[in-house]
Each structure stands twice: as C-alpha cells, then as structure tokens.
LUMVO-679834 format. One record per residue (C-alpha): residue number from 1; residue in one letter; y, x, z. Coordinates in steps of 0.2 Angstrom, whole numbers, always signed. Example, Ala and Ser with C-alpha at 12.3 -4.5 7.8 and 13.67 -1.06 7.14 Angstrom:
// LUMVO-679834
[r 1, a, [-22, +62, +39]]
[r 2, s, [-5, +68, +36]]
// end
This chain:
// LUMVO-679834
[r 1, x, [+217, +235, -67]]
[r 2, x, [+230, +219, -66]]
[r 3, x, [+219, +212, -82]]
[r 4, x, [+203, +211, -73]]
[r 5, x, [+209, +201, -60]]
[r 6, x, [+209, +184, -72]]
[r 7, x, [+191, +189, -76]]
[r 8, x, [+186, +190, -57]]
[r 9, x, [+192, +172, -56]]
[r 10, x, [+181, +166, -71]]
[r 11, x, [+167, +172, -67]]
[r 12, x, [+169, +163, -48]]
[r 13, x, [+173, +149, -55]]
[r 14, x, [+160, +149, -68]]
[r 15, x, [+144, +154, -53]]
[r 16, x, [+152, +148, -39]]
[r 17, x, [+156, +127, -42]]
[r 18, x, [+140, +124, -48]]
[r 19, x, [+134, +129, -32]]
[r 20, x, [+146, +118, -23]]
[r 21, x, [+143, +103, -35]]
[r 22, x, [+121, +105, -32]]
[r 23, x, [+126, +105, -14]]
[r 24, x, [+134, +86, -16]]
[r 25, x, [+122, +79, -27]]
[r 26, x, [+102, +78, -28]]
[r 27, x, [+93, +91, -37]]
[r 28, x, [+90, +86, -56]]
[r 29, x, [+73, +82, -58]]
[r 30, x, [+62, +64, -59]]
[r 31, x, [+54, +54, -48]]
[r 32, x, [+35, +55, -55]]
[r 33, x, [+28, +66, -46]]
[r 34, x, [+35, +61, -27]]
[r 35, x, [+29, +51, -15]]
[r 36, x, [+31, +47, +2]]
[r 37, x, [+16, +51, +20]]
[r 38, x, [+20, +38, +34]]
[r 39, x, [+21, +51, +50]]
[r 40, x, [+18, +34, +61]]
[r 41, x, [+21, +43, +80]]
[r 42, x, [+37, +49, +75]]
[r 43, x, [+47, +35, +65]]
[r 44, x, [+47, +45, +50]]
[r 45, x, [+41, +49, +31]]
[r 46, x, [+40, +63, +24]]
[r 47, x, [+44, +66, +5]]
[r 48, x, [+30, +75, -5]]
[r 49, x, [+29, +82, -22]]
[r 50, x, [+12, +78, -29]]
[r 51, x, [+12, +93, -45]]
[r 52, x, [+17, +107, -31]]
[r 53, x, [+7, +101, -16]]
[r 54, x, [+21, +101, -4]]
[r 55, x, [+35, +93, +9]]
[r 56, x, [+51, +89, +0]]
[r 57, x, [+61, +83, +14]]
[r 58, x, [+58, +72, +31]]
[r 59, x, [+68, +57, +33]]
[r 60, x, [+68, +51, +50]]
[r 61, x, [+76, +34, +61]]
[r 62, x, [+62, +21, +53]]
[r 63, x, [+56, +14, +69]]
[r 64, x, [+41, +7, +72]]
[r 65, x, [+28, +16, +59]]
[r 66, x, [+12, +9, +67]]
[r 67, x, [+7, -2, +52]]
[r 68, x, [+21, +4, +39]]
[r 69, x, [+17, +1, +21]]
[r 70, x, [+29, +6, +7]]
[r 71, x, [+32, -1, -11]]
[r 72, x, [+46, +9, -23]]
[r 73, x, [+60, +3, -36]]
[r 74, x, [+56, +1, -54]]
[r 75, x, [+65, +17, -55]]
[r 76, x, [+53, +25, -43]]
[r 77, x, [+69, +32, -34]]
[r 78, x, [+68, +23, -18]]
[r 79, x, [+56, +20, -6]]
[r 80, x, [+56, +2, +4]]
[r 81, x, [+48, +6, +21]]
[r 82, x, [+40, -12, +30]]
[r 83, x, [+40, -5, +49]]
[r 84, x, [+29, -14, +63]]
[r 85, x, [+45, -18, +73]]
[r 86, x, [+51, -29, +58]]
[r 87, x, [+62, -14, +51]]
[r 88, x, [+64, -15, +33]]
[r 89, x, [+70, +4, +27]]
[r 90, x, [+79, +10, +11]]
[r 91, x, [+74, +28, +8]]
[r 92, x, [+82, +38, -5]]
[r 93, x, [+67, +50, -12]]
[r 94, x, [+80, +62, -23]]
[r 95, x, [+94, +63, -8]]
[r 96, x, [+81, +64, +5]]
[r 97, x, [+91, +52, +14]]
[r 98, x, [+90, +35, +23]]
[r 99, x, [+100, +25, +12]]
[r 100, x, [+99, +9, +25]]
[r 101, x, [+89, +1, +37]]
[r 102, x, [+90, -17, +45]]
[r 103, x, [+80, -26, +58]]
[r 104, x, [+75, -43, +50]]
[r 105, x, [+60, -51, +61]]
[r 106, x, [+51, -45, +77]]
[r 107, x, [+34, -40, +71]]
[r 108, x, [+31, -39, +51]]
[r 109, x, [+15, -33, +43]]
[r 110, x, [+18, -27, +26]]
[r 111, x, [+31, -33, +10]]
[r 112, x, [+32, -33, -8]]
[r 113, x, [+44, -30, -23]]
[r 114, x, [+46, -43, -38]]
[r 115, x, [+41, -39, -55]]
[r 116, x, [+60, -37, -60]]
[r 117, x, [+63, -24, -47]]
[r 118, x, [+77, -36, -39]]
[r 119, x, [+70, -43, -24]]
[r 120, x, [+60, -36, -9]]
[r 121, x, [+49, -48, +0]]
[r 122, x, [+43, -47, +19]]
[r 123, x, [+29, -55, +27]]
[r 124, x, [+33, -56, +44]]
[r 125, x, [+19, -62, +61]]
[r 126, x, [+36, -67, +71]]
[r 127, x, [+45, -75, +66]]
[r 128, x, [+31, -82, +56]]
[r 129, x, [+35, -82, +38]]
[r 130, x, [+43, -74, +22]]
[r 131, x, [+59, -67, +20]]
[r 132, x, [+69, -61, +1]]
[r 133, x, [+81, -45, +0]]
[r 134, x, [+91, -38, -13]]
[r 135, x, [+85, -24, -16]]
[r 136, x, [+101, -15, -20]]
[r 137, x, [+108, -18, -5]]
[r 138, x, [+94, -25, +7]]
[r 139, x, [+106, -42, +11]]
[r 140, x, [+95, -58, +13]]
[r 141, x, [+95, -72, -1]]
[r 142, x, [+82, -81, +4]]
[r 143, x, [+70, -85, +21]]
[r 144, x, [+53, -95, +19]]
[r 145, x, [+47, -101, +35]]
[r 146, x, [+26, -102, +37]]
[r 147, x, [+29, -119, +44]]
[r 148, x, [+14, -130, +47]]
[r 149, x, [+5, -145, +59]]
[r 150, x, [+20, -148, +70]]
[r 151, x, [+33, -137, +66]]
[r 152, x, [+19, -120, +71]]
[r 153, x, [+24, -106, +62]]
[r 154, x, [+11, -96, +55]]
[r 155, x, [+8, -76, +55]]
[r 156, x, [+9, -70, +36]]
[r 157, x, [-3, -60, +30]]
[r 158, x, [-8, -52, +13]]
[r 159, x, [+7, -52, +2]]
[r 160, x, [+6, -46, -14]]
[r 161, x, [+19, -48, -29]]
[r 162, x, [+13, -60, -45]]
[r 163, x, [+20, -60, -65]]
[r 164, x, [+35, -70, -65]]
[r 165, x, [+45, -65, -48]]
[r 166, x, [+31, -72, -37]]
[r 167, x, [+25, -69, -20]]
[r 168, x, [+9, -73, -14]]
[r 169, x, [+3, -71, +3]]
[r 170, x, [-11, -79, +17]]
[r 171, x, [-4, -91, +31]]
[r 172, x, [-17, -81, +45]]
[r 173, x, [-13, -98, +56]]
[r 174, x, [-13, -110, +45]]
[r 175, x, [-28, -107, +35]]
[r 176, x, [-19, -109, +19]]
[r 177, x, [-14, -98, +4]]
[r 178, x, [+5, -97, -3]]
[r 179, x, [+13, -94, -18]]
[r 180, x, [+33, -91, -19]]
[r 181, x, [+44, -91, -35]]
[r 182, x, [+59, -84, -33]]
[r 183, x, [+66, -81, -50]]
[r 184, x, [+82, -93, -42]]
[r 185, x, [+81, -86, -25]]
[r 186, x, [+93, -100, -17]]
[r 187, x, [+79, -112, -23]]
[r 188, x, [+62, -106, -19]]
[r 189, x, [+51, -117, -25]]
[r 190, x, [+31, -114, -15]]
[r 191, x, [+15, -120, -20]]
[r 192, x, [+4, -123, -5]]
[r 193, x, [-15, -122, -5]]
[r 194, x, [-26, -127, +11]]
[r 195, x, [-45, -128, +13]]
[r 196, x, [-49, -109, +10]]
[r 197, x, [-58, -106, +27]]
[r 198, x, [-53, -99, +45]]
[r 199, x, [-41, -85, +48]]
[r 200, x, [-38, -76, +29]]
[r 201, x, [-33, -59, +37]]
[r 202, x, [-28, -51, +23]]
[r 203, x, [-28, -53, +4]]
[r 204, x, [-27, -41, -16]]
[r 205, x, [-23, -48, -31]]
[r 206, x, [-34, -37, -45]]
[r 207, x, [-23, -26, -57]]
[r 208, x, [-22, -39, -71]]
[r 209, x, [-10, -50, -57]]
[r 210, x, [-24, -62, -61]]
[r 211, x, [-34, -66, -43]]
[r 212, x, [-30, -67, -27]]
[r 213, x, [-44, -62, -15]]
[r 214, x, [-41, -68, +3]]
[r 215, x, [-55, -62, +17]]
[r 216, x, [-59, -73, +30]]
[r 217, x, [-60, -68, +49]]
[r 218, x, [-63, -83, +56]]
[r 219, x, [-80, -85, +43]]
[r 220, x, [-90, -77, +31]]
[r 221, x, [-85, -80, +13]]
[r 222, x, [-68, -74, +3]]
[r 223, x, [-57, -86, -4]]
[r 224, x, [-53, -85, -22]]
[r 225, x, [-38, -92, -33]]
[r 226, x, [-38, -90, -50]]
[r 227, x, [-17, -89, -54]]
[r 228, x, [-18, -92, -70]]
[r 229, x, [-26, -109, -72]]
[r 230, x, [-10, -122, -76]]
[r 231, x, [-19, -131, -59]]
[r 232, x, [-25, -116, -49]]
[r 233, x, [-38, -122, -35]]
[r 234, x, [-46, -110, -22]]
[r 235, x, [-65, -107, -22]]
[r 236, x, [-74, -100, -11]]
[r 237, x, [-87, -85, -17]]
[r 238, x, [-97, -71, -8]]
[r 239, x, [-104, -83, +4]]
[r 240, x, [-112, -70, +15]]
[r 241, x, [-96, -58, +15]]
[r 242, x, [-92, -54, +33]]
[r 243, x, [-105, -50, +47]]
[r 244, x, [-118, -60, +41]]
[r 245, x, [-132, -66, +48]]
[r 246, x, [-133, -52, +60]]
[r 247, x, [-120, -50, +70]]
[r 248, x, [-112, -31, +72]]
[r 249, x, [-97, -24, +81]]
[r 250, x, [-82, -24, +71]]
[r 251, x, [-73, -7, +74]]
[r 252, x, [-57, -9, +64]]
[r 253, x, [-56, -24, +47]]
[r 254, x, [-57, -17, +32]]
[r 255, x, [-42, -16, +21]]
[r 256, x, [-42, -26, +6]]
[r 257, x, [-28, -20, -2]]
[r 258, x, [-40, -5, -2]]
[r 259, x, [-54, -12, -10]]
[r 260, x, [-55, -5, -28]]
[r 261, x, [-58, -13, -43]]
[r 262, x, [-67, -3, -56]]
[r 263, x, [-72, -10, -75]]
[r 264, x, [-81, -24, -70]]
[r 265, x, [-85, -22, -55]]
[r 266, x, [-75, -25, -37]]
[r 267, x, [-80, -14, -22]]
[r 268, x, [-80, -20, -6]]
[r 269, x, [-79, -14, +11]]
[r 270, x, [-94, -24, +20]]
[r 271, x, [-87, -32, +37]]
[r 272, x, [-96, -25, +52]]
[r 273, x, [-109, -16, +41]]
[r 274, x, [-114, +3, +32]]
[r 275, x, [-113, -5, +15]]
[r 276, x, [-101, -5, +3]]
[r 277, x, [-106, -22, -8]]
[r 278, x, [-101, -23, -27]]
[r 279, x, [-98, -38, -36]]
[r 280, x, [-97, -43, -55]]
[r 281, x, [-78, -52, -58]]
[r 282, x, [-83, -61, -72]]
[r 283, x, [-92, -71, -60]]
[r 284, x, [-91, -64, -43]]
[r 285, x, [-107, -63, -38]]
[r 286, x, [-113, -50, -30]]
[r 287, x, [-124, -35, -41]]
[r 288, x, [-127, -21, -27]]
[r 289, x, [-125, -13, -10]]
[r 290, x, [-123, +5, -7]]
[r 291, x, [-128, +13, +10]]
[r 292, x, [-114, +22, +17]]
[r 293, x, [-112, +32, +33]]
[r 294, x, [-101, +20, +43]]
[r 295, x, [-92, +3, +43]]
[r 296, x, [-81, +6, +27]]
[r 297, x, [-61, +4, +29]]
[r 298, x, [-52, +7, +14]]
[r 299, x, [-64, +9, -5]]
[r 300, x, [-53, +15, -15]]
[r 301, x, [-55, +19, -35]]
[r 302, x, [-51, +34, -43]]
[r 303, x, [-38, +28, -58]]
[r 304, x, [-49, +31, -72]]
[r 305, x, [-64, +21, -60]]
[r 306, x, [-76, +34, -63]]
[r 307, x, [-77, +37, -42]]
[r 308, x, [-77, +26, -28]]
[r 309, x, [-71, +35, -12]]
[r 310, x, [-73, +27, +7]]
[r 311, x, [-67, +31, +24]]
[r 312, x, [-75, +22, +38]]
[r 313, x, [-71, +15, +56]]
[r 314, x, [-74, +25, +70]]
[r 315, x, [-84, +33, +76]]
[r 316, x, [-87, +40, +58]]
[r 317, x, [-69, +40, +55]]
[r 318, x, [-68, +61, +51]]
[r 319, x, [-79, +59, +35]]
[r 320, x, [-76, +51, +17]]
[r 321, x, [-89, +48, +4]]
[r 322, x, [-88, +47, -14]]
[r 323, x, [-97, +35, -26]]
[r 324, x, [-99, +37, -43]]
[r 325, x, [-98, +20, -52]]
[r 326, x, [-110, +25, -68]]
[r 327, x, [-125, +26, -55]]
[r 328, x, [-121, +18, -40]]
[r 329, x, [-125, +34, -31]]
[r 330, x, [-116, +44, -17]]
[r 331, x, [-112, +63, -25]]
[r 332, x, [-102, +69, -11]]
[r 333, x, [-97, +68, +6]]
[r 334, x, [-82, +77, +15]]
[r 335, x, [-75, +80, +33]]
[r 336, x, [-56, +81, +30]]
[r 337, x, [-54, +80, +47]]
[r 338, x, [-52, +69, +65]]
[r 339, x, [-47, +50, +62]]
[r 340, x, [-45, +48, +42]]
[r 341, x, [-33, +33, +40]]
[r 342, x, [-29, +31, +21]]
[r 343, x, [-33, +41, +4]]
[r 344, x, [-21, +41, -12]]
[r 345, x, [-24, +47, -30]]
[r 346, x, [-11, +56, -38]]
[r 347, x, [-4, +46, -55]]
[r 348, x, [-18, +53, -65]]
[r 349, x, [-31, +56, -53]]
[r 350, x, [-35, +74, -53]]
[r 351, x, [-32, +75, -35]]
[r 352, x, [-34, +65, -20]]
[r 353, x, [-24, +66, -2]]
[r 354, x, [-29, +59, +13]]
[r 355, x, [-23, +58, +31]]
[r 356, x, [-32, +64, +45]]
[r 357, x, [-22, +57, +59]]
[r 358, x, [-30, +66, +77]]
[r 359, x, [-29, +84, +67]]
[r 360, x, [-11, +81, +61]]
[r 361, x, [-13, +86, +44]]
[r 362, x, [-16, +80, +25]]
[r 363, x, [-28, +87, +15]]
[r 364, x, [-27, +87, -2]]
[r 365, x, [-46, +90, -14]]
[r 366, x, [-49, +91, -34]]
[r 367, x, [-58, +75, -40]]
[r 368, x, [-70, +83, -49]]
[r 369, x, [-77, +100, -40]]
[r 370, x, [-70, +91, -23]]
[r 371, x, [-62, +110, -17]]
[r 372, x, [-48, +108, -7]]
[r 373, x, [-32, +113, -10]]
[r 374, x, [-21, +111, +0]]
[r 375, x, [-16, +105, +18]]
[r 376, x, [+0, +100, +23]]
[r 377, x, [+5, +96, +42]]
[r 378, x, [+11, +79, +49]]
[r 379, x, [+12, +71, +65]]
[r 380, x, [+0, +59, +65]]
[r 381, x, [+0, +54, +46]]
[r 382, x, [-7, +37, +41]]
[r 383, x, [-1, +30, +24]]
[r 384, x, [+1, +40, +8]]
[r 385, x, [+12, +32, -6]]
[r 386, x, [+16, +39, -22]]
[r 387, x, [+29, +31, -35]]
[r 388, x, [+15, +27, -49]]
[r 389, x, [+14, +12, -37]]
[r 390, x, [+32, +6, -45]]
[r 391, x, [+24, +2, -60]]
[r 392, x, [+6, -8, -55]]
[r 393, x, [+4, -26, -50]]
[r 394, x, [-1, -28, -32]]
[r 395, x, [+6, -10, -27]]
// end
C-alpha cells in the first residue's frame, strides 16, 4: 500500500496544475474569429466568437458607449474602445479583461490606429482636435489642436488611418480637411486643405487607402481628395448629394464609414431620401439609384461585394434590405427586430450580425439562404466589431 502513495501524487500533479495554470492565463486559442458588440446603455462590450455564434465574456467600466467605435491591434488581441465621454479603452479580447482606460478629452467621436500598429489616434469635438497614444501603454506622445480663424478650435470629424502612419480627419468647424503624419510623433508634420464646402460631417477613405470621401451637411456635394497625387487638391463631385432640390426631413445622417465600396462601384446612403445612389470611382459620377424602403443609414458590402445590405432611419429602423450588385435589384428584405443600429460581416462573409437596439438582442442570418441563426441578448447593442478589421485600411 506504502508504494501507491508516490503514484497518488503523480497523478495530482500531472491533472491538477494544469488546471491551476489555465486558471492564470488566457485559454489557448487565436484571435480571428472574435470580436467585440458595444452594449452602449451599460458601459460595456461584450466579447463574441464569430465560428460558435456566442458571448465570450462581458467587460464592463468603458463609460460613455453612446457613439463608441472600436479599432483592434495588428495582432487582433486588443480592442481600443473610443467612448462619447472622451474615454479611450484597452480591452484585452483573450483575458476578457480591461487592460486600461484613461479620460483624454470631454466629448470624442471616433479614433484610429496607424498602419504600424503603434499609435492610436482620437478625434475629439471638445477639446477640438487630434490626440496620438502609444498603443502599448495608452500614454500621449503627441496632441494636435483643430486650430483655426482666431485661435477657434474645431470639432473633428471623420478620422480615418492612411499608408505611411497617417491620420486624416474633417475639421466640422473649419470647413477644411486634414492630414497627420506621425511617423516621428514628437514632430507632426500636417497638411491642411480648405475650400471643400460647409460642415464635412463625416468622412471614408476606400479600401486601397487611396480617397478620402468627406459629406457635406452644410451643402450638397462631397468633397473628394485624391491622397496619392505628389499635390493632392480637393474636388468637389456628386453635386446633387444631400437633400437636393427637394427638401426632406433628415432623420438620422447617414454614416459614411458605412458606405460600401463594391468593384467599381461605391454605394451610397442618399441624405433625406429612399434611395441608395451608386456611383462609378474611376470617375465618380453617378450610374444608378435604387428605391429602398427608408432613408438609408449604414450600406454596407458583403466582403466578396456580391450584396449590398441597408438599414435605414426611423421610422423604418426595424427592417434591412439587401441588394445584389450584379443587377441592381433588391432580393431580400428582413425584420431583425426594433431600432437596427449597425450590421457586420464575418471575415469571410457567410454570415452577417446585426444589432437590434429596442429589442435587446443581435441577430445573426446566413448570407446566402438569409435564415437566421442565431440571437444572442445585449442590452441595447449598437456597434458590432470583429478583428478582420486589424488588418483593412480605414477600419
């Protein structure tokens, strides 16, 4: 009996530490496949894994989540979290933990990460201007003020990252457009451009890093800069983008981060209208408008652009539609639920997730026979964010 004893201990040793040592570190597994819902009532994200369909973990303490948008690092392993209240989050996606938050401005509308994966960038309404973090450790290195007419600061707007460890953004105030190099991030050097048109409200650069897209709330008309001429100058195209020469209600702006970019073509949201207009962006001249339910919000393409799918302002806010880009026509419409906020592809595209706010829920549907799913509870979800994003220009 005395011998068995030493066997007893193996075997404890053997079963029981590996226990103990999963229980201080992350689970092994990658990154791909996660991504983050913005539950915006409650100050918190909630951590999902797109191959399974379910809630990892909930991370909460982020603030203000009214208007949050989310970039990742280059090694999709963290989530940066831009709150409303100027809160700029660290969320670590395999601990399920918040890995650090600071307070950097009073009211910030969105960020980005630089191509390097070093610096984290956020556009802020007050005070009005840019700010640069590390993004190791989220301590500032460089502050960017939208400074104009007589010494005015300007809300920022539109920030999106360029090639070559660039920020551009729109100057909402101002009226101009702004480019940020910050490959030496104690010496920003920023190229300024004006006469782009009244009160740019928010701003894409397409997937080649190529264009920036600015709208215009102030007049119809986008403003257009090609980034890669040696002197970039902004033109103005899509003359009768906005409301047009009849004047409708504006429910809610269109997002143009969400505007999706398929082939040739660009897809638009049409300010105060049931139309979704399509351009050609070898010229940017409009080809097409597709009658759609309601005023369009987000348009959004599936990754391999085969489908177009749109939510809408309210009161049609509890349908999406989907557009097939081959023929211009709408094959589907669903009712995910009350108050649809945002829609997000998975890497590959075979499914879709989309937040339905008032109902609490996200509701998950196959791309091609549209069945649902899954559904997942949230409280009052708005943006969906998955780490493919870590690795696309403008994300």
């Amino acid at each position: 009996m005395s011998g068995r004893k030493p066997f007893r201990v193996w075997i404890w040793f053997f079963f029981v530490c590996p226990l103990l040592a999963w229980g201080a570190e992350p689970i092994l597994r990658g990154t791909g496949d996660l991504g983050v819902i913005v539950e915006r009532g409650a100050g918190r994200v909630l951590i999902v894994n797109t191959s399974s369909n379910s809630i990892v973990q909930r991370v909460d303490g982020l603030g203000d989540l009214s208007h949050a948008s989310v970039v990742f690092s280059r090694d999709q392993r963290y989530a940066y979290v831009f709150g409303r209240d100027g809160g700029l989050s660290k969320v670590d996606l395999l601990r399920g933990t918040l890995d650090t938050r600071i307070v950097q401005g009073g009211n910030s509308i969105g960020g980005a990460i630089s191509q390097n994966g070093k610096l984290v960038a956020v556009a802020n309404y007050e005070p009005g201007g840019l700010k640069v973090f590390s993004a190791d450790t989220l301590e500032p290195v460089a502050d960017i003020p939208a400074a104009y007419g007589d010494g005015k600061r300007s809300k920022v707007v539109g920030i999106a990252d360029l090639p070559g460890d660039r920020f551009i953004y729109s100057l909402f105030d101002a009226d101009q457009l702004w480019i940020a190099d910050v490959r030496d991030p104690k010496a920003p050097k920023v190229e300024k451009f004006s006469g782009i048109g009244r009160a740019p409200y928010d701003g894409l650069v397409t997937p080649d890093g190529r264009h920036y897209l600015a709208g215009l709330f102030g007049e119809d008309g986008i403003a257009l800069l090609d980034t890669w001429q040696p002197r970039p100058a902004v033109q103005r195209i899509l003359a009768h983008y906005g409301q047009g020469e009849q004047k409708r209600p504006v429910y809610k702006m269109p997002h143009l981060r969400g505007w999706a970019v398929a082939g040739r073509q660009v897809y638009l949201p049409a300010v105060g209208r049931r139309e979704v207009l399509v351009a050609d962006t070898t010229n940017w001249k409009e080809t097409a408008r597709i009658a759609v339910r309601g005023q369009p919000v987000f348009v959004v393409a599936r990754p391999d652009s085969r489908q177009v799918w749109v939510n809408f302002a309210f009161p049609d806010n509890g349908f999406v539609q989907v557009i097939d880009t081959l023929t211009g026509q709408i094959i589907q419409t669903l009712e995910p639920g009350k108050a649809v906020l945002h829609l997000e592809f998975t890497p590959r595209g075979e499914a879709v997730w989309i937040s339905a706010r008032d109902d609490n829920k996200v509701v998950i549907y196959d791309t091609a026979s549209f069945t649902k799913l899954a559904e997942l509870p949230a409280e009052s979800p708005s943006g969906i964010f998955f780490t493919a994003r870590a690795h696309r220009i403008g994300f």
